[in-house]
C-alpha positions as semicolon CSV with decimal commas, in nm:
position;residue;x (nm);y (nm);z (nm)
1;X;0,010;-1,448;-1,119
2;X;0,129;-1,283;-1,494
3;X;-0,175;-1,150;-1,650
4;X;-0,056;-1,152;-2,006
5;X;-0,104;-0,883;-2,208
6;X;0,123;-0,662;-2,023
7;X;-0,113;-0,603;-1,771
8;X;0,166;-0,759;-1,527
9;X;0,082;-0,937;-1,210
10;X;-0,176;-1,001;-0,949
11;X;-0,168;-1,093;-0,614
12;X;-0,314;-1,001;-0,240
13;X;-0,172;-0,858;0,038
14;X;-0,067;-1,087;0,338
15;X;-0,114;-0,777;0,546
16;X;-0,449;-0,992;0,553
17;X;-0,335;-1,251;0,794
18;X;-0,158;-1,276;1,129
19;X;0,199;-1,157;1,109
20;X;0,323;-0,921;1,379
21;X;0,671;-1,122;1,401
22;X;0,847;-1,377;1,174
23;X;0,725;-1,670;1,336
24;X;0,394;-1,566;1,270
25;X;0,418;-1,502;0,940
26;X;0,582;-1,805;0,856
27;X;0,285;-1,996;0,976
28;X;0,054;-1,773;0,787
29;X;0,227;-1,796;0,485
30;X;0,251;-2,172;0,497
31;X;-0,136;-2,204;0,599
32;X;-0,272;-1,941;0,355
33;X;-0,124;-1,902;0,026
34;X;-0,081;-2,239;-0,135
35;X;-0,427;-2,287;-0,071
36;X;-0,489;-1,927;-0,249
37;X;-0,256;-2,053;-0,530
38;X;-0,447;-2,382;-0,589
39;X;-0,751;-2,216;-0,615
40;X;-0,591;-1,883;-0,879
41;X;-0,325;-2,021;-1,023
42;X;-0,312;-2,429;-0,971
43;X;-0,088;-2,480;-1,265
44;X;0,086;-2,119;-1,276
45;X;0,337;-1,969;-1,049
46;X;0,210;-1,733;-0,819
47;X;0,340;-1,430;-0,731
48;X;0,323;-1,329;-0,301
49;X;0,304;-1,013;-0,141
50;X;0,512;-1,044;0,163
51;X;0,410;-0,855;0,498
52;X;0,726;-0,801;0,673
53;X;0,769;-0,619;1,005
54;X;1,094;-0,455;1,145
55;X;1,152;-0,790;1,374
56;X;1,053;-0,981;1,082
57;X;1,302;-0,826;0,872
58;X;1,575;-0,826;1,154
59;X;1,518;-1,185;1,183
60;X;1,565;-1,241;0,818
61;X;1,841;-1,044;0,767
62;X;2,050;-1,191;1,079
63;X;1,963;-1,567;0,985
64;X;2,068;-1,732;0,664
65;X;1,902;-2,026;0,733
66;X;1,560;-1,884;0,760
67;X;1,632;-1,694;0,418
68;X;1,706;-2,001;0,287
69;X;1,393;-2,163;0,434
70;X;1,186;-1,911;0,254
71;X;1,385;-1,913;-0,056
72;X;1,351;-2,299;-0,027
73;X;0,957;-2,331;0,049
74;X;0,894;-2,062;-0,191
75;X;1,089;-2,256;-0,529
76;X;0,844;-2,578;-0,361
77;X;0,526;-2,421;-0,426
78;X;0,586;-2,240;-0,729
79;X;0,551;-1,905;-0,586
80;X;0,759;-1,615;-0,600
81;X;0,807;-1,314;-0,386
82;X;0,800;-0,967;-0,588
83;X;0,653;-0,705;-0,296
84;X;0,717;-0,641;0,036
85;X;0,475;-0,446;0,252
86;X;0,723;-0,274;0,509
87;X;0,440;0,004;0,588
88;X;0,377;-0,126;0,939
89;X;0,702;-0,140;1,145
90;X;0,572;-0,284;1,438
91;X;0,240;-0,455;1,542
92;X;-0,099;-0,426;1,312
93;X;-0,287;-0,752;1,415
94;X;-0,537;-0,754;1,722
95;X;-0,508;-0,483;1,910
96;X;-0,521;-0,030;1,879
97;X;-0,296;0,082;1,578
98;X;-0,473;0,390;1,485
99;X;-0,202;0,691;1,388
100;X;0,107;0,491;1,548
101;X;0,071;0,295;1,260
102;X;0,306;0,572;1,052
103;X;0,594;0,596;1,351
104;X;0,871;0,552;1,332
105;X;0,803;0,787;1,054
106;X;1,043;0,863;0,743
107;X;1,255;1,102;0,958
108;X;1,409;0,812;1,205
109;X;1,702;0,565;1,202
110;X;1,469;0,312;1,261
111;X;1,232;0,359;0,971
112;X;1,548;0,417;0,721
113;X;1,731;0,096;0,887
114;X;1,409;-0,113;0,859
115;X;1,374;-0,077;0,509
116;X;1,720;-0,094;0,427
117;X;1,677;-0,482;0,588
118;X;1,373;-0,541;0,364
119;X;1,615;-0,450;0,015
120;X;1,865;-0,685;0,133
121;X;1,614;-0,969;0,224
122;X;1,421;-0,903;-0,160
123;X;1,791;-0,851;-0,312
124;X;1,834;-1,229;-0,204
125;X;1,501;-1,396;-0,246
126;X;1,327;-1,223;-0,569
127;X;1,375;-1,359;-0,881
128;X;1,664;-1,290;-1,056
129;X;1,464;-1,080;-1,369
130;X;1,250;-0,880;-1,078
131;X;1,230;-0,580;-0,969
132;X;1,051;-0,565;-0,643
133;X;0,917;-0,293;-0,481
134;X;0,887;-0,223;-0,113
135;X;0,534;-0,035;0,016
136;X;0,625;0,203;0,295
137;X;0,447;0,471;0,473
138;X;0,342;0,840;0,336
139;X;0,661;0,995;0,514
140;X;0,494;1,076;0,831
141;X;0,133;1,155;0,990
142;X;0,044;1,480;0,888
143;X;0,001;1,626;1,248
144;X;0,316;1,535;1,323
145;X;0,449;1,733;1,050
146;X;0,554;2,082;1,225
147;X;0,790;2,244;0,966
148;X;1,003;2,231;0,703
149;X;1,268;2,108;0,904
150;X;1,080;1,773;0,931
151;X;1,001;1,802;0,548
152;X;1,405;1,794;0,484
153;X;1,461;1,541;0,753
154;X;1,178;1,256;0,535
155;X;1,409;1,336;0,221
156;X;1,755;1,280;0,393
157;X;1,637;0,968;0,509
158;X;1,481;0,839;0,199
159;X;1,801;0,925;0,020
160;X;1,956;0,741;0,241
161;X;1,761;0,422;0,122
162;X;1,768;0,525;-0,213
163;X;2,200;0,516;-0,180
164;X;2,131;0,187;-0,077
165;X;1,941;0,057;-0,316
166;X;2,145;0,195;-0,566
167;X;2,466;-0,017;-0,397
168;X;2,235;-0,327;-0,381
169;X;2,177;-0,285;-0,754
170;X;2,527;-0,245;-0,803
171;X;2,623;-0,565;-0,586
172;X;2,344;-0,800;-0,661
173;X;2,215;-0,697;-0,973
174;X;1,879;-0,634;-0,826
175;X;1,690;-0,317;-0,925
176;X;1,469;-0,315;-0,547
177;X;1,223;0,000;-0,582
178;X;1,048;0,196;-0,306
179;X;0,703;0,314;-0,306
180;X;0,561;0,543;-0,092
181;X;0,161;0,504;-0,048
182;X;-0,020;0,831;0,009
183;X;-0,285;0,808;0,264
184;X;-0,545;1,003;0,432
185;X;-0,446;1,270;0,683
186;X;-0,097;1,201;0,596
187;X;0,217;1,366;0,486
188;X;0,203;1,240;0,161
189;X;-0,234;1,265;0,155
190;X;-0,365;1,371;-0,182
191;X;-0,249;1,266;-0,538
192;X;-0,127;1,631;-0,567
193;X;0,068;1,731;-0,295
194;X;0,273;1,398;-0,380
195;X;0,343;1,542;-0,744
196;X;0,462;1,822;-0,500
197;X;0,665;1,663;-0,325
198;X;0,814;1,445;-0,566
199;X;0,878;1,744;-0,791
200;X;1,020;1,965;-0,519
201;X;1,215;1,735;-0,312
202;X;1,286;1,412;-0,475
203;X;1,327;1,477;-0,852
204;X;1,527;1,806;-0,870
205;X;1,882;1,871;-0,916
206;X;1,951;1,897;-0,525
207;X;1,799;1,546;-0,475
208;X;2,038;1,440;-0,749
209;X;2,358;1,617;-0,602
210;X;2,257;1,494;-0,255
211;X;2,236;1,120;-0,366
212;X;2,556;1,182;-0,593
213;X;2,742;1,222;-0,252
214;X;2,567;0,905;-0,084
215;X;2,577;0,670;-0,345
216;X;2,907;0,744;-0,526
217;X;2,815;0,822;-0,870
218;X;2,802;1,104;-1,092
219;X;2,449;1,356;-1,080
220;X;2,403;1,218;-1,427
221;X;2,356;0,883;-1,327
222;X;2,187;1,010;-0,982
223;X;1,834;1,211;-1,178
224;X;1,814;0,870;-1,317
225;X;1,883;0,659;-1,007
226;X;1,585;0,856;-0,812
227;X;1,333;0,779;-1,101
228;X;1,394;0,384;-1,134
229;X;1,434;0,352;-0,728
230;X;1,181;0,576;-0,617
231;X;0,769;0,599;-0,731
232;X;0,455;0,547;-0,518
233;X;0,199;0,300;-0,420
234;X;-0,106;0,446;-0,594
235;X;-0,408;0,270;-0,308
236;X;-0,755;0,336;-0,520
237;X;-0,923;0,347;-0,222
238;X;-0,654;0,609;-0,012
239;X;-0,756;0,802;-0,337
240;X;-1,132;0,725;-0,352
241;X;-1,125;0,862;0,007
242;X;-0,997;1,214;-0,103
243;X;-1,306;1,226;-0,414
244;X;-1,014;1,261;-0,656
245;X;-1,123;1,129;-1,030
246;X;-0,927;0,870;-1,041
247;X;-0,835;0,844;-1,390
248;X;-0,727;1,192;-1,384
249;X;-0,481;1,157;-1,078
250;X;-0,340;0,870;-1,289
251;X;-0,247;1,081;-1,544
252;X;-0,117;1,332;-1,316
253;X;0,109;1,087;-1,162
254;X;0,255;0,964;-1,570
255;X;0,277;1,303;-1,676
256;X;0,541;1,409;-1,393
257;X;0,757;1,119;-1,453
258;X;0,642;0,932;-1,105
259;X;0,618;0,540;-1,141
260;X;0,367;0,382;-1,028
261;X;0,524;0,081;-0,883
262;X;0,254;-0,087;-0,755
263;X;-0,145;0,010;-0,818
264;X;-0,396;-0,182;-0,524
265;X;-0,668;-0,240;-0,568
266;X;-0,904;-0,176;-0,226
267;X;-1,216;-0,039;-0,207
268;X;-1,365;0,217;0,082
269;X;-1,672;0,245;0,238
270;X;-1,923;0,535;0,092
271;X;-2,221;0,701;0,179
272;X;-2,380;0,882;-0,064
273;X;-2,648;1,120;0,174
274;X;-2,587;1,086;0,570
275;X;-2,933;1,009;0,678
276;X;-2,995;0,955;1,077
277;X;-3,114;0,587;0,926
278;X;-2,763;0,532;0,833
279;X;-2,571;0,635;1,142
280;X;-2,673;0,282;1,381
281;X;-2,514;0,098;1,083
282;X;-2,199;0,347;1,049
283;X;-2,153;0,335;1,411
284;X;-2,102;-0,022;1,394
285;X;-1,778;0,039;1,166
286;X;-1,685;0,268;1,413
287;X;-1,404;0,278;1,677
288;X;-1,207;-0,025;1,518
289;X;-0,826;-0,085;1,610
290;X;-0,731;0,051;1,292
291;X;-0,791;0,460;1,207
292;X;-1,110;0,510;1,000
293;X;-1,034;0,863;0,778
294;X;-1,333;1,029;0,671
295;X;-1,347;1,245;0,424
296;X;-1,714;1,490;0,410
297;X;-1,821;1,646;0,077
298;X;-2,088;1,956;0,163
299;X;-2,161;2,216;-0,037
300;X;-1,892;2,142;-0,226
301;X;-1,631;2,125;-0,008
302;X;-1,447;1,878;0,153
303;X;-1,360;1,834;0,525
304;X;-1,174;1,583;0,706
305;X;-1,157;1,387;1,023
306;X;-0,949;1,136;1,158
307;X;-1,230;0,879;1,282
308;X;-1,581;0,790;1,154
309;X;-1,660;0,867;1,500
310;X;-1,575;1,185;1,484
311;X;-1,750;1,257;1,199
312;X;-2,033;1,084;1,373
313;X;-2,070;1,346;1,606
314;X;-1,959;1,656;1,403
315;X;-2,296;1,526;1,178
316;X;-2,521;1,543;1,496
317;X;-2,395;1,875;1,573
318;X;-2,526;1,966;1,249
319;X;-2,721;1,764;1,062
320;X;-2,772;1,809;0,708
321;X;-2,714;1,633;0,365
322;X;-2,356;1,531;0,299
323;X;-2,166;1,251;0,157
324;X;-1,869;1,023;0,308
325;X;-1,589;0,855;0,250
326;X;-1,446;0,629;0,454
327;X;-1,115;0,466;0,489
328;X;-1,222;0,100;0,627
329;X;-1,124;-0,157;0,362
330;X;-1,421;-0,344;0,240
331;X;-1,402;-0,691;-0,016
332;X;-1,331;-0,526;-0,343
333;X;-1,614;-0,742;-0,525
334;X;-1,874;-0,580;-0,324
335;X;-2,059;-0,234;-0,427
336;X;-2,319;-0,211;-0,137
337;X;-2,308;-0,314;0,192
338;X;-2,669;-0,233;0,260
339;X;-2,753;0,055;0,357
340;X;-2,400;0,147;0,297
341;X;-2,191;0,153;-0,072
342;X;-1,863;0,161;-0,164
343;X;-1,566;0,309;-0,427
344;X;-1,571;-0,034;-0,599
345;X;-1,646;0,229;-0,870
346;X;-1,320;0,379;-0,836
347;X;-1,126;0,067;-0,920
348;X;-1,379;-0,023;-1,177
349;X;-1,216;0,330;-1,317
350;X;-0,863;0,265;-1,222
351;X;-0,846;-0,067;-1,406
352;X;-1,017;0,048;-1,716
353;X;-0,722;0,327;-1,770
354;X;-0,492;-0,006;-1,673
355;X;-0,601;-0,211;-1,936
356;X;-0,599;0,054;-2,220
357;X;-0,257;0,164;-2,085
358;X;-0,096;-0,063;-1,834
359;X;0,032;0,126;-1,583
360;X;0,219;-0,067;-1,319
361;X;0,395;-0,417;-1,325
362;X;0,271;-0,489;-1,003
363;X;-0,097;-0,508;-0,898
364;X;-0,188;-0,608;-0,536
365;X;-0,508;-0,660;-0,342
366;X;-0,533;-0,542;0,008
367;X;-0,813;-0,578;0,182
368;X;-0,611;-0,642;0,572
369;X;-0,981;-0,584;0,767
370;X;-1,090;-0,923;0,769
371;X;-1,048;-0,941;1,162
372;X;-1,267;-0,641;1,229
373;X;-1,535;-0,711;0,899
374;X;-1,873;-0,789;1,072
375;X;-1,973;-1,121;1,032
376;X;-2,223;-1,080;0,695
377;X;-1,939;-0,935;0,501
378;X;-1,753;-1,265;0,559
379;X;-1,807;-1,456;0,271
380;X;-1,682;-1,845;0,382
381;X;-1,308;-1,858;0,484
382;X;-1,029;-1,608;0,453
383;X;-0,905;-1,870;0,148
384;X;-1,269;-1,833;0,007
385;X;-1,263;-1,461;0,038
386;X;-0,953;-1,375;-0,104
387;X;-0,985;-1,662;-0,395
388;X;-1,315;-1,403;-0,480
389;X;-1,148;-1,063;-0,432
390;X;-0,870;-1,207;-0,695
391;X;-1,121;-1,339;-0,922
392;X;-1,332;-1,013;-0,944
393;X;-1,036;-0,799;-1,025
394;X;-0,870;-1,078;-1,304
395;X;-1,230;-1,031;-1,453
396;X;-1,240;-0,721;-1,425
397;X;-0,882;-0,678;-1,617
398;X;-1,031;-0,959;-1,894
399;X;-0,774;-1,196;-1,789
């Protein structure tokens, strides 16, 4: 939905419901979001964040007719399509993702060929006056990451994409954008080594050459081309995770030129002093299907491990006062969940630098745990709980 204001738009992330392959995200999207919409936006059009897999892509891209079916159902309902989350290539939904989750990471043919598929499908089904954005992965899981060689090998490949978007601009008229979402104990982790990157690798003079060659056109035109195609999905909660002050990495990101395409709001789990009274609870968020990054402040410094459970038994190694962060989404309009709290704060923050100074187009929900939530966190249906999770935010935003 348009905020007004030029605050831009609002939606949630179908990452939410089932939607491992086309067919299933067909049904979800005819089950789920006209409900959403008659409860948000009942006399507004509604904006829809689509969750597309490679098959799901593939499948749209090799079939007119199911374009046209989506193009078709979506002019019906007075929705529109203006984000594509292409982060997960293959399955997310009921069963182990953990760290395969980033592969096919930024350095394959199958990542680079999987996005290209979801410009062409937005190229055809976003509004005209758009400019869409695709969510993809933070280049690669950083263990995977052995040298520089693999560095070089995640910018090829998104220059690749970025050629191609700057053809589909030229064909269609489209301007399709593609944001990268940093995430913990990735690549791409903290809100500065992404300036890094960006600066080094994507926004410098070889970048520009580089894409000159690819896409055709001049290096003049190229410095330009990387900055309106290329920016980052700034996730408060990825963020929250790392304890970065989140109005400050904001204003890190605006003062090196990156765009913010797309700002989510999600919120993390947090536990302010690790007690042994807290751990039964913790445990319970524990060993999900999806990875649960913690982040440990103590004594001032942080340290980081891949699973709560791991933390879990680093802490009973050596017990002690310490705070966590954890990386298991929780409903946004909640600050404690018990004996547990979360970075609602942080988007609280976030938001507040928004509305002074909008900073995206594009704002987005996505809270995708509702299948592993316990049962008290479940507040009615999924309709129910994401009608509340956009309600919180709009009021949060004063719109």
């Amino acid at each position: 939905m348009d905020l007004g204001s030029g605050l831009g738009l609002l939606t949630y992330s179908t990452l939410v419901h089932p939607g491992d392959d086309w067919e299933e995200m067909w049904a979800s999207l005819r089950t789920y979001v006209p409900k959403v919409k008659a409860r948000v936006a009942p006399g507004a059009p509604f904006g829809v964040s689509l969750r597309l897999s490679a098959s799901s892509a593939q499948t749209l891209v090799g079939k007119r007719a199911e374009r046209e079916r989506l193009r078709q159902f979506l002019a019906d309902n007075d929705l529109y399509l203006y984000t594509v989350n292409a982060f997960p290539y293959g399955p997310f939904k009921n069963r182990v993702v953990k760290e395969n989750v980033y592969e096919p990471d930024w350095r394959s043919e199958e990542r680079t060929r999987y996005t290209m598929n979801v410009a062409e499908v937005l190229a055809e089904v976003a509004p005209e006056a758009s400019a869409p954005s695709i969510q993809s992965a933070p280049l690669g899981f950083k263990p995977r990451v052995s040298g520089p060689e693999v560095v070089q090998s995640f910018t090829q490949h998104v220059l690749r994409v970025t050629a191609h978007l700057v053809a589909l601009a030229a064909r269609t008229g489209r301007v399709v954008t593609l944001a990268l979402e940093p995430e913990p104990c990735c690549f791409l982790e903290t809100t500065e080594e992404t300036v890094d990157y960006f600066t080094r690798h994507l926004y410098c003079g070889a970048a520009a050459e580089a894409l000159a060659r690819l896409a055709g056109i001049p290096v003049s035109e190229a410095h330009s081309a990387l900055r309106r195609h290329l920016g980052v999905v700034f996730d408060i909660c990825h963020q929250a995770v790392e304890f970065e002050d989140i109005p400050e990495s904001l204003q890190k990101l605006v003062d090196a030129g990156i765009p913010i395409f797309k700002l989510q709001e999600a919120a993390a789990m947090r536990v302010a002093e690790v007690t042994q009274e807290v751990i039964p609870t913790l445990e319970r968020y524990a060993q999900t299907i999806y990875l649960t990054q913690t982040v440990e402040k103590k004594d001032g410094r942080l340290r980081r491990f891949l699973n709560l459970e791991d933390a879990i038994q680093a802490w009973r190694a050596d017990p002690g006062p310490r705070e966590w962060r954890i990386h298991f989404h929780v409903p946004v309009f909640l600050d404690s969940l018990g004996q547990v709290g979360t970075t609602r704060f942080a988007i609280e923050d976030a938001l507040r630098v928004h509305r002074a100074k909008p900073l995206s187009r594009q704002l987005e929900i996505e809270t995708y745990t509702w299948d592993v939530l316990p049962d008290h966190l479940k507040t009615g249906d999924i309709v129910d709980y994401v009608t509340r999770e956009i309600e919180w935010v709009r009021g949060q935003l004063g719109a």
